[in-house]
C-alpha positions as CSV (number, residue, x, y, z in Angstrom):
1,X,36.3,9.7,4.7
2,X,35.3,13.1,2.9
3,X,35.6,16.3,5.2
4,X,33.1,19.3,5.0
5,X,32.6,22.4,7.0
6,X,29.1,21.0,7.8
7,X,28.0,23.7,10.1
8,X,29.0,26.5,8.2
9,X,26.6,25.0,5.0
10,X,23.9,24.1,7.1
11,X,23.7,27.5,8.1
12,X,24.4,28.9,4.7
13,X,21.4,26.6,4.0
14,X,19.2,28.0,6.5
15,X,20.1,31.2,5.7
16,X,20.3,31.7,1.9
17,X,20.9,35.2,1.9
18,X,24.3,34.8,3.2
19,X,25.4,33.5,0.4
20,X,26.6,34.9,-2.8
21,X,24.9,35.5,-5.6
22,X,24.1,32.2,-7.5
23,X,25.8,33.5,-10.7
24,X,28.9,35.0,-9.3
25,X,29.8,30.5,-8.4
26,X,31.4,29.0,-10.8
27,X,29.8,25.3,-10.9
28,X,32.0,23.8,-14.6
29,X,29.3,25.0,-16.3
30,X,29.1,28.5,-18.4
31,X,26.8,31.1,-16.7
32,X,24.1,33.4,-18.1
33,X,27.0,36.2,-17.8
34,X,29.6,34.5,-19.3
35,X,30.9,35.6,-22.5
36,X,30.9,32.0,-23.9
37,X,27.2,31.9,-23.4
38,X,24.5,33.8,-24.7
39,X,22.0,35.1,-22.5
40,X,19.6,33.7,-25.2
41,X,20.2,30.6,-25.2
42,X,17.5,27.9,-23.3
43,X,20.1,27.5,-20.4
44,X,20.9,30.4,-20.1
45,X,17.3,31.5,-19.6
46,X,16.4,28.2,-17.3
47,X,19.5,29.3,-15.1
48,X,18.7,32.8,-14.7
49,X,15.1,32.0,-13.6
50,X,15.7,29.3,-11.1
51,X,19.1,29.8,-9.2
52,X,17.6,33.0,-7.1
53,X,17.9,31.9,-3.6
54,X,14.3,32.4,-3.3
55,X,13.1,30.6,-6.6
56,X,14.5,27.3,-6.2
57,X,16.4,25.9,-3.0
58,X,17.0,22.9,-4.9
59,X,19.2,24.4,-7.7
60,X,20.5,26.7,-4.9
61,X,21.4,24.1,-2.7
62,X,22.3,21.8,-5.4
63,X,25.1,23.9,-6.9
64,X,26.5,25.5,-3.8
65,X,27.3,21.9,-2.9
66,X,28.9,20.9,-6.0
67,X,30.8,24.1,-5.9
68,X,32.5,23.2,-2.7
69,X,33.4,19.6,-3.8
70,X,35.1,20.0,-6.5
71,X,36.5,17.0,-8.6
72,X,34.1,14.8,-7.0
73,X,31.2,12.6,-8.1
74,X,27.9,14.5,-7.5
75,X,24.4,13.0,-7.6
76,X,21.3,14.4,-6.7
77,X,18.1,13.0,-6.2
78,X,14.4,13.4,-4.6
79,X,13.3,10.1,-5.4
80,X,11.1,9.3,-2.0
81,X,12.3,5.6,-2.1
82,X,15.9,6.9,-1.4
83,X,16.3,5.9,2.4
84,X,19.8,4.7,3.3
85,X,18.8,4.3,6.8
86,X,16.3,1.3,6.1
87,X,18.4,-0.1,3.6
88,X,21.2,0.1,6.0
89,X,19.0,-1.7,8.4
90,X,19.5,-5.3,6.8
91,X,23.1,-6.6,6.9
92,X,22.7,-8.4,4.0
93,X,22.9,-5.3,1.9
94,X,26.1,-4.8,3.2
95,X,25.5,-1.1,3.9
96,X,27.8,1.0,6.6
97,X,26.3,4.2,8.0
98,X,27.7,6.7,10.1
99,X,26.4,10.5,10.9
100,X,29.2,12.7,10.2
101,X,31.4,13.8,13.0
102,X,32.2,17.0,11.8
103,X,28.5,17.7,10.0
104,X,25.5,19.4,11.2
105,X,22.2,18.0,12.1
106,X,18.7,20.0,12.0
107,X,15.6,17.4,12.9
108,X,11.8,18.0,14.6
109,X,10.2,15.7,17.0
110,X,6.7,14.4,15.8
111,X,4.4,12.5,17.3
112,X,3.4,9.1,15.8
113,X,0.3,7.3,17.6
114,X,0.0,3.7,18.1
115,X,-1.6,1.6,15.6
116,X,-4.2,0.6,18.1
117,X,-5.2,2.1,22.1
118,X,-4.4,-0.6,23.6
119,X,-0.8,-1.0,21.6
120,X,-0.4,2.1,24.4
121,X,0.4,5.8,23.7
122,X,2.4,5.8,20.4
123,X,6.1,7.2,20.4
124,X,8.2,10.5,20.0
125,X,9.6,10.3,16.4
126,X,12.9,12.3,15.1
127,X,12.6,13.7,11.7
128,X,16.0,15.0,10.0
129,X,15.7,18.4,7.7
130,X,19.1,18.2,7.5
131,X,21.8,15.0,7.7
132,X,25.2,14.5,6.8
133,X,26.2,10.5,6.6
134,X,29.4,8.8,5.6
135,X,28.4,5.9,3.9
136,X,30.2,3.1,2.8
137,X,29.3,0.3,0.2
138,X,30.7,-2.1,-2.3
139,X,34.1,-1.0,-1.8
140,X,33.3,2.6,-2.4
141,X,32.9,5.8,-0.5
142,X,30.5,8.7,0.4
143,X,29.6,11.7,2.2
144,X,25.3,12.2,1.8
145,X,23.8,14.9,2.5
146,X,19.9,15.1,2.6
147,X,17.8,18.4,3.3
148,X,14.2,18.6,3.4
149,X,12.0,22.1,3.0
150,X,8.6,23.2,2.2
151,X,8.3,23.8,-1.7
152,X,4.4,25.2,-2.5
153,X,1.9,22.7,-1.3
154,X,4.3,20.1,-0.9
155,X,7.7,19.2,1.1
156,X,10.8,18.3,-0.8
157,X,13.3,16.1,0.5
158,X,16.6,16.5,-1.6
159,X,19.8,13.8,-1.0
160,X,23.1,14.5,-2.1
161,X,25.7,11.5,-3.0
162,X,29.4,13.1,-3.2
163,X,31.8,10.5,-4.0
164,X,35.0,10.1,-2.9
165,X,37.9,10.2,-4.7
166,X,37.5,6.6,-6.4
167,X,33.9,6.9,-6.4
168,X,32.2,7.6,-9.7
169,X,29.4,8.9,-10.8
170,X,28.6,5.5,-11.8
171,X,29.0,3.9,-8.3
172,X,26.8,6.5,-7.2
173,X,23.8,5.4,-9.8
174,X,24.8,2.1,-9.0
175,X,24.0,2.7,-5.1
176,X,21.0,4.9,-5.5
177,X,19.5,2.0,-7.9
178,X,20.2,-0.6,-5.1
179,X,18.9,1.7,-1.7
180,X,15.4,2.6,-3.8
181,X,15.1,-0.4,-5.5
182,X,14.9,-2.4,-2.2
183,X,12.9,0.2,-0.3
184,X,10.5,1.0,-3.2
185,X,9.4,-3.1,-2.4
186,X,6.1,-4.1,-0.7
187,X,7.2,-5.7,2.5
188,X,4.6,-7.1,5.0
189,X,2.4,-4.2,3.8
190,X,-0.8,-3.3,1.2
191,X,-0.9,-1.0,-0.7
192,X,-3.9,1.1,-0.3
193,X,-5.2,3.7,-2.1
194,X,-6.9,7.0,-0.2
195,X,-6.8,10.4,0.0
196,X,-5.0,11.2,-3.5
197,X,-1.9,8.6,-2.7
198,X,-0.4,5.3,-1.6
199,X,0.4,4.1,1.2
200,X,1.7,1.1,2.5
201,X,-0.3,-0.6,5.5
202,X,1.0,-2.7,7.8
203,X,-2.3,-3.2,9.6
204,X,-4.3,-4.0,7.1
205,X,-1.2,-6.4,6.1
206,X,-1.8,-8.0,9.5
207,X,-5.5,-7.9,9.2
208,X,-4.8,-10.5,6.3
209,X,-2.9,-12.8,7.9
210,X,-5.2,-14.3,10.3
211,X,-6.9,-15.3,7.0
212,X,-7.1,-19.1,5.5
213,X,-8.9,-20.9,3.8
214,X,-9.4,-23.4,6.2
215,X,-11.7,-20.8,7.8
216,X,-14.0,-19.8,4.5
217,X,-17.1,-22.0,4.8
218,X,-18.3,-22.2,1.1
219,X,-20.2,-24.3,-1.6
220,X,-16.4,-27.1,-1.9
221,X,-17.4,-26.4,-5.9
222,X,-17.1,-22.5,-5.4
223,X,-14.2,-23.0,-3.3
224,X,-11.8,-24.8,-5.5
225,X,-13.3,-22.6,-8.6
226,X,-12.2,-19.7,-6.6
227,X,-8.5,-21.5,-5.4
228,X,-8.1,-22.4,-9.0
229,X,-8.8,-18.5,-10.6
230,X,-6.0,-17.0,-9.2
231,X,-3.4,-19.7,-9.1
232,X,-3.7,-20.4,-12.5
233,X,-3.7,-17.3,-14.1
234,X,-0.5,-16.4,-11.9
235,X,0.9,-19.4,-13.4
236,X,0.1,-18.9,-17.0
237,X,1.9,-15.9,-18.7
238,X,3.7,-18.5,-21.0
239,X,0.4,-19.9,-22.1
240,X,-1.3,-16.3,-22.8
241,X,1.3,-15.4,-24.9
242,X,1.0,-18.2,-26.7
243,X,-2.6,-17.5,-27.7
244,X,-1.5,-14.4,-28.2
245,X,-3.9,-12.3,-25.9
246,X,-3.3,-10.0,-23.4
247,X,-2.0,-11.9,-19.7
248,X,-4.8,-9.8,-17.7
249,X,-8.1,-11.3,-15.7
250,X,-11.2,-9.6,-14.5
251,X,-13.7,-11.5,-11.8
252,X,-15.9,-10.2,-9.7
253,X,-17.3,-11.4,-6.1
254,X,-21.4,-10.4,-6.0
255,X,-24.0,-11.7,-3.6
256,X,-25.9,-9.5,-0.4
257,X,-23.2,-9.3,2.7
258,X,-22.2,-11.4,4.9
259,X,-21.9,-14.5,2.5
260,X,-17.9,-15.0,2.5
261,X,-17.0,-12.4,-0.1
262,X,-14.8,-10.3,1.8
263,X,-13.2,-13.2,4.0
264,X,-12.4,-14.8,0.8
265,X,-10.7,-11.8,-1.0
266,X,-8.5,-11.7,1.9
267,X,-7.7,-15.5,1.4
268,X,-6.8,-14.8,-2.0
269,X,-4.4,-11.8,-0.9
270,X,-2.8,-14.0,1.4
271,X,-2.1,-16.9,-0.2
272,X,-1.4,-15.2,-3.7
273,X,2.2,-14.2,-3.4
274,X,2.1,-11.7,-5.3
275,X,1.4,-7.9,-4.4
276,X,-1.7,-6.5,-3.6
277,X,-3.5,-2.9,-4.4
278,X,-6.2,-2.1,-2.3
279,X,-8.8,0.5,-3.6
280,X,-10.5,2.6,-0.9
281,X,-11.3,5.2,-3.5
282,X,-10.9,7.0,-6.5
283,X,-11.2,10.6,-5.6
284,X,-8.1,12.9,-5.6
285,X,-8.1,16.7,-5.3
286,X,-7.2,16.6,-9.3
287,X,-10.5,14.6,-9.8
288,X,-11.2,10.7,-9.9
289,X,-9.5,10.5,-13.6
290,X,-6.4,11.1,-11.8
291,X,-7.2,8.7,-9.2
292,X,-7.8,6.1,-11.7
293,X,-5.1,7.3,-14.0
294,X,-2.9,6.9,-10.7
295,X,-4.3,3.7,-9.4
296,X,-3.6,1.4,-12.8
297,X,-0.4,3.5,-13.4
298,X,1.2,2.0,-9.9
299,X,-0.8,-1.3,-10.7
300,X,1.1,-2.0,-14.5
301,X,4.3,-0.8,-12.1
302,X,3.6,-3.8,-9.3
303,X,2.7,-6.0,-11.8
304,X,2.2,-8.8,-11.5
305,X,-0.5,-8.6,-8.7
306,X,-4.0,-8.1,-7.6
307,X,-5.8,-5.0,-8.1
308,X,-8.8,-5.3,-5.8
309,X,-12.1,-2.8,-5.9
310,X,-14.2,-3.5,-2.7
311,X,-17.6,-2.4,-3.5
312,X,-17.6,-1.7,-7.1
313,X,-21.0,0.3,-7.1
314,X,-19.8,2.6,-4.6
315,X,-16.6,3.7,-6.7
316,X,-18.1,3.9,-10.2
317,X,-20.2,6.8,-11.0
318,X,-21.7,8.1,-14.6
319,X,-18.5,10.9,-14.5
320,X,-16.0,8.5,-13.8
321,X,-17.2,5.4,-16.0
322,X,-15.9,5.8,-19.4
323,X,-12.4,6.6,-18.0
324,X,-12.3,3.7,-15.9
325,X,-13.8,1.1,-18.7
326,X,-10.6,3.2,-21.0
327,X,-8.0,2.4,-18.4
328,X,-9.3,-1.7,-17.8
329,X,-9.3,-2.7,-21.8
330,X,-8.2,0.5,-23.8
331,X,-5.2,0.2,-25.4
332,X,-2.3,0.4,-21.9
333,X,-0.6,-2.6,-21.5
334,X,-2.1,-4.2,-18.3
335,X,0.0,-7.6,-18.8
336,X,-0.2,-9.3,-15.4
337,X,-2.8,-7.6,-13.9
338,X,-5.7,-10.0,-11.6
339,X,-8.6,-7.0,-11.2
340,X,-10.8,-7.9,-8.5
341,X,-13.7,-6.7,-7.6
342,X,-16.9,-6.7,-5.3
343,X,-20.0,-6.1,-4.9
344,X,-23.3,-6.3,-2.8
345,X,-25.4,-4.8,-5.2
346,X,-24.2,-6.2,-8.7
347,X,-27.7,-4.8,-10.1
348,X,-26.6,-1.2,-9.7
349,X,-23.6,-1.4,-12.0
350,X,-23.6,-0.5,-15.6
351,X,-24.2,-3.4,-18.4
352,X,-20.5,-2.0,-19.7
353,X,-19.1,-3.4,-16.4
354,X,-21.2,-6.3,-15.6
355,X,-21.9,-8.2,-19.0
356,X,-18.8,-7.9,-21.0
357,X,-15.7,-10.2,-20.8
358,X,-11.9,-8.9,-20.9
359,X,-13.4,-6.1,-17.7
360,X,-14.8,-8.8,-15.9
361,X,-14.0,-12.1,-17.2
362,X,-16.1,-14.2,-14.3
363,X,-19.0,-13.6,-11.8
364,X,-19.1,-15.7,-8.9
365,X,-22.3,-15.3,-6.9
366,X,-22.1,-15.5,-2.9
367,X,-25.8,-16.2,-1.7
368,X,-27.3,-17.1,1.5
369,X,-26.0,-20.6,2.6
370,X,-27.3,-23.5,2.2
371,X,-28.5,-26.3,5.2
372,X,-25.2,-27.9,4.7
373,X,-23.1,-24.7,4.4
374,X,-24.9,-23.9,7.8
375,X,-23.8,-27.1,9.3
376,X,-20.5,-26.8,8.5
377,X,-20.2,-23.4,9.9
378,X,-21.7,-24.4,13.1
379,X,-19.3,-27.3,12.9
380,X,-16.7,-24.9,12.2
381,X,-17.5,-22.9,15.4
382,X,-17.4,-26.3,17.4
383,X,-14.2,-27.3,16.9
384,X,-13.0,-23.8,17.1
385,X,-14.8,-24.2,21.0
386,X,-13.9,-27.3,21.9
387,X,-11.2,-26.7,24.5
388,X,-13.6,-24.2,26.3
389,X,-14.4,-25.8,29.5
390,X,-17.4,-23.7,30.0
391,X,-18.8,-24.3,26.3
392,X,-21.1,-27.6,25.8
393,X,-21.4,-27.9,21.7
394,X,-23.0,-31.6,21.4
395,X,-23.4,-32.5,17.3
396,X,-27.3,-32.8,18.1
397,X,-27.0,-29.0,18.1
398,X,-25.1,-28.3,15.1
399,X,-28.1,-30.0,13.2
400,X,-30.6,-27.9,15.4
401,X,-28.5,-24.8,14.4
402,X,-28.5,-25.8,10.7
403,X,-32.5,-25.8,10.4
404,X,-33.1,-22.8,12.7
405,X,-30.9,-20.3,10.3
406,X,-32.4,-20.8,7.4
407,X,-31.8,-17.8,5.1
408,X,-29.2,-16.5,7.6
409,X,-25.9,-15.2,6.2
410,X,-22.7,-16.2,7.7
411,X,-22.3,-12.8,9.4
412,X,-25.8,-13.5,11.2
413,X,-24.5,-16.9,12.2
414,X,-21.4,-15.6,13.3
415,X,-23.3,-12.3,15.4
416,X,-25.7,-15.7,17.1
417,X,-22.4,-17.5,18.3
418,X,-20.5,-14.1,19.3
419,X,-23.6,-12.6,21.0
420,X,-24.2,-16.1,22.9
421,X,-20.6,-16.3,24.2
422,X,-20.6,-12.8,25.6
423,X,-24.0,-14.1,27.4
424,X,-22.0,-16.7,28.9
425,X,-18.7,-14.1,30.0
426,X,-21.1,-12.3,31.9
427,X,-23.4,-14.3,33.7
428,X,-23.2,-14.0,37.5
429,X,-22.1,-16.2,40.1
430,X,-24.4,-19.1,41.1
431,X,-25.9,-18.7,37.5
432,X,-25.5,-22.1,35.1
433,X,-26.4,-20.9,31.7
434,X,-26.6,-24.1,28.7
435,X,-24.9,-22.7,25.9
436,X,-27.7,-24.5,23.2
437,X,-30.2,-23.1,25.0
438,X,-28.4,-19.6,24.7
439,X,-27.5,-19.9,21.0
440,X,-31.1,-21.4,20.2
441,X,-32.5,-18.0,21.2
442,X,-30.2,-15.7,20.1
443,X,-31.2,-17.3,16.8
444,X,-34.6,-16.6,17.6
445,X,-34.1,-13.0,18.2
446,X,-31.8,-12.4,14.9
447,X,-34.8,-14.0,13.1
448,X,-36.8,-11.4,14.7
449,X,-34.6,-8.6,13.2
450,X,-34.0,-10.4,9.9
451,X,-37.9,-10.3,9.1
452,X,-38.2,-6.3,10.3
453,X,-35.0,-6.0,7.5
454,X,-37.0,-7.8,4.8
């Protein structure tokens, strides 16, 4: 493997001013004081502005490294997907990593919480500013060095591939392709968009999961509408390229809450296949036209996959309208894209978003539900009960149930069972409670509320 004086550049690194003078290296290429340049040229003047110490560590560092390997392969990059450590981390990948014996290491302890309390107290994290690995992979050779520093508002983390001496600069773009192409994947996460950036969540990932359809109590009609929108424009690129129009979809989810919009969506997410963007916002410090800008950028990128705006009339305003209707059906290529989109107040948004197709190609409507629905939700909750010793769910109640919730939503139905079973959990000792009797007026009181929210 490669050998480096490790601590003696880590310190160099720490410590700029100990070096030379940028210009007085010699790094293969002419400097700004060398005769066969002049100082007028482009490079010349790029150079001289951004290899002081203080102007850019990343040309610093950069060139000081390449100056002591020389006649070797040397690739930077900053590219945040570059991670050898996770892509060492499955076998298959065929990866070996090692931390240098002879290199230097610089790292800070941070603290990452748990994902929930009750996960327990979170864990002490290590985070290197400055590794040395010897890598090996396809055959080939490296020593990597990555160094991270604050840059302006932002942190810079900087890898450096130096090849052995059969490794080419070509291996090297051949091994940075394969480490960020593999990392740069959405595993077992969403993508959600917040706070000016993505980020991949796990939980929310999780959240998703425990979804089915099995467990979405809808109109069997709506149901299989619903199954059949997604599946078969995921399955139909051929045929829109046939008919020559654009392979994009736009539908949108309305009705008040509670109705199954949201336990659907998450259904859909599941079952899909592909990956899914989740839209918390579109504000970013540079404005919502850069969020939007940066939210179907990264979409056309994962494409294809679902793009999914929960609340529509909460994220559109009269500012950011025209640059959102721009970046749905203006002239980018959003091939593969499956917009999604909800709503619990579909009378708020503008007629440019609600009545024209190619933005939002179908409406389905979530109301209240109906007797039946409300049967089969009870009936849902029975089965879901039935190996509860404590819980008596006769059929004569689901019937009962079904006639007492009229114009109840699914989330009220669900609050009447939830609330009746906590009942139940805490009654005292001696105390029989009927679980009918306990549901039946639980309904009753939700009524009570349901007319004061009317």
């Amino acid at each position: 493997m490669l050998q480096l004086g490790s601590l003696a550049l880590a310190a160099l690194f720490c410590t700029a001013t100990a070096l030379p003078n940028i210009q007085q290296l010699s790094f293969g290429l002419p400097t700004p004081h060398s005769s066969s340049l002049s100082k007028h040229t482009p490079f010349a003047a790029f150079l001289e502005h951004f290899s002081s110490p203080a102007s850019s560590t990343s040309i610093y560092l950069s060139h000081t490294l390449e100056t002591l390997h020389p006649n070797r392969s040397f690739v930077v990059t900053t590219d945040p997907s570059f991670s050898l450590p996770a892509f060492a981390a499955e076998p298959s990948n065929g990866l070996k990593l090692h931390e240098s014996k002879d290199g230097a290491r610089m790292s800070k302890k941070i603290f990452l919480p748990a994902f929930r309390r009750r996960d327990g107290a979170g864990v002490v994290a290590e985070r290197v500013i400055w590794g040395e690995w010897d890598v090996e992979w396809g055959g080939k050779e490296w020593k990597v060095i990555t160094a991270e520093w604050p840059e302006g508002f932002q942190t810079i983390r900087q890898s450096h591939l130096i090849g052995a001496q059969e490794t080419s600069i070509s291996d090297s773009d051949l091994l940075l392709l394969a480490v960020s192409s593999y990392t740069s994947e959405i595993r077992e996460s969403i993508l959600v968009f917040d706070n000016s950036h993505w980020e991949a969540d796990h939980g929310l990932w999780l959240s998703v999961q425990k979804a089915s359809w099995s467990d979405v109590i809808l109109d069997e009609e709506l149901k299989s509408q619903l199954q059949r929108e997604y599946k078969s424009f995921l399955s139909s690129e051929s045929t829109y390229r046939e008919l020559g129009v654009p392979w994009k979809r736009g539908i949108i989810f309305l009705g008040p809450p509670g109705n199954g919009k949201t336990i659907s969506l998450k259904a859909i997410m599941k079952d899909s296949g592909v990956p899914t963007l989740y839209v918390k916002t579109f504000q970013t410090y540079a404005g919502d036209e850069e969020g939007i800008r940066m939210i179907f950028q990264r979409a056309r990128a994962e494409a294809p996959c679902l793009l999914v705006l929960e609340d529509l009339d909460s994220l559109i305003t009269e500012e950011n309208r025209s640059f959102f209707l721009n970046q749905v059906d203006g002239i980018e290529d959003n091939d593969g894209l499956l917009l999604i989109a909800t709503t619990n107040h579909f009378d708020k948004l503008d007629p440019a978003l609600s009545n024209r197709p190619s933005r939002f190609d179908r409406k389905y409507t979530f109301p209240d539900p109906s007797r039946s629905e409300r049967r089969s939700y009870a009936l849902y909750w029975q089965h879901k009960l039935a190996d509860n010793p404590k819980i008596d769910f006769p059929d004569s109640l689901l019937d009962s149930v079904a006639e007492k919730t009229k114009r109840f939503s699914f989330a009220y139905m669900k609050e009447a069972v939830v609330a009746s079973l906590l009942i139940l959990a805490g009654e005292e000792k001696g105390e029989e409670l009927d679980f009918g009797t306990v549901l039946l007026g639980q309904i009753e009181w939700l009524r009570k509320q349901l007319g004061k929210e009317e």
